[in-house]
Residue, then its C-alpha position, 0 to 999 in steps of 0.5 A: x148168911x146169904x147163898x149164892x147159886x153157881x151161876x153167881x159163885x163164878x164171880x167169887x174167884x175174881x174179886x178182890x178183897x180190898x176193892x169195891x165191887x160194883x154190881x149193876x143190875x144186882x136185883x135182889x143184891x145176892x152177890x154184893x151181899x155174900x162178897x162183903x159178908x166173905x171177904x171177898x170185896x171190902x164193900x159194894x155198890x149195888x145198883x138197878x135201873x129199877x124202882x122194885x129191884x132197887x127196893x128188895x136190895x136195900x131191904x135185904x142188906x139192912x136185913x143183913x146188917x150191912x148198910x154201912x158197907x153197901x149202899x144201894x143206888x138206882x141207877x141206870x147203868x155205870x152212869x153217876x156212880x163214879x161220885x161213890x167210888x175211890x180208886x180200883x174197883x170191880x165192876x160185875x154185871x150179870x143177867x143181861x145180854x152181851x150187847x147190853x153189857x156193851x152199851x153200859x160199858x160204853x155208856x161211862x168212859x169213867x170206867x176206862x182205867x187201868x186196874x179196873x177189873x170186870x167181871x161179865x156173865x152175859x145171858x146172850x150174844x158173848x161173841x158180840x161182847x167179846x168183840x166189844x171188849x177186844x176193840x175197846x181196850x178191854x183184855x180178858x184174862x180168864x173165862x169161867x164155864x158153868x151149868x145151872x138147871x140145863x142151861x150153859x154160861x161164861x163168865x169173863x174176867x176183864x181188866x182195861x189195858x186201853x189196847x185194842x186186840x184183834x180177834x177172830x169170829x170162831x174166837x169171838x163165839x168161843x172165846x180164845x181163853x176156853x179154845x186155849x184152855x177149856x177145851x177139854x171142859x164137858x161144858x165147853x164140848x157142850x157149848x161148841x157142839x150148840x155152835x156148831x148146830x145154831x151155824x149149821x141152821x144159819x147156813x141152811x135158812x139162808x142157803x133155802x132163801x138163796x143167799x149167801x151162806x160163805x162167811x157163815x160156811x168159813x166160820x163153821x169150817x174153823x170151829x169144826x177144827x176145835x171139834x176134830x181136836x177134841x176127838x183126838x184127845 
């Protein structure tokens, strides 16, 4: 049975038993594999844009007796793979950057209908993701913080509503779902107090190259509240 570790067990919890999940950039295919072996997802698609990774999946699901149920598809993003899918699916795509992820979004308007789930781990940019997904139509209903070896990551669960939804700079590096209910997580004071900082250095190169640093100082002086709010609790 195949193991999961917790940067991808975030994923579980959004996945629906009776859709197919979509994998993109699924590498070794861990996650296709251990949602069909669990009930998680009634089959997958896993999918990479590379030869290499494309191979190491199909070995592993024939390993796991699970060719039937997940097909293995090189693919270059989202793009072909509605011709393998019927009805609502969920799309998961980890271990990339959060504009990447906007681009593969972006790239397959396929994918834009309501009851399409999307299950996001980006590795960098989550505000730029974030912004994307809020201009595009794409509602995020939850966000799952987590820690694996130091490093800290969001998980974001999405469905297409096709409604654009404002959000603010502060909520796009925060994420409104982990200002409103995360607060008090020690992974979420964690991820604030780096915002703080990564600002704080912003602000002081551009202030030391003679620019102007006002939207950055604006920005800073809004996530401190988010500070001050959690060392009243």
């Amino acid at each position: 049975m195949q193991k999961l570790d917790s940067r991808l067990r975030t994923a579980l919890k959004y996945l629906r038993k009776d859709r197919t999940l979509l994998d993109i950039g699924t590498d070794h295919a861990y996650l296709p594999i251990y949602a069909v072996e669990n009930g998680f997802s009634s089959g997958a698609i896993a999918s990479d844009i590379n030869e290499g990774p494309t191979e190491r999946a199909r070995k592993n699901v024939a390993e796991c007796g699970l060719s039937e149920k997940i097909k293995v598809i090189r693919a270059d993003g989202l793009c072909g793979l509605d011709a393998y899918v019927q009805g609502e699916i969920d799309i998961a795509i980890f271990g990339m950057g959060g504009e990447l992820i906007a681009h593969i979004l972006d790239a397959s308007p396929w994918i834009k209908k309501i009851g399409n789930r999307f299950i996001l781990q980006p590795m960098t940019a989550a505000d730029d993701l974030r912004k994307y997904l809020a201009k595009n139509g794409f509602s995020i209903i939850e966000e799952t913080l987590s820690e694996q070896s130091g490093k800290l990551y969001v998980t974001l669960c999405c469905e297409y509503t096709g409604k654009a939804e404002e959000i603010s700079e502060a909520e796009a590096l925060l994420g409104k779902y982990n200002i409103e209910n995360n607060s008090e997580s020690p992974i979420f004071k964690k991820m604030l107090a780096r915002t703080v900082k990564g600002l704080e250095i912003r602000i002081n190169g551009l202030q030391s190259a003679g620019k102007d640093a006002s939207f950055e100082q604006t920005v800073l002086s809004a996530i401190q509240t988010y500070e001050v709010k959690n060392e009243n609790h």
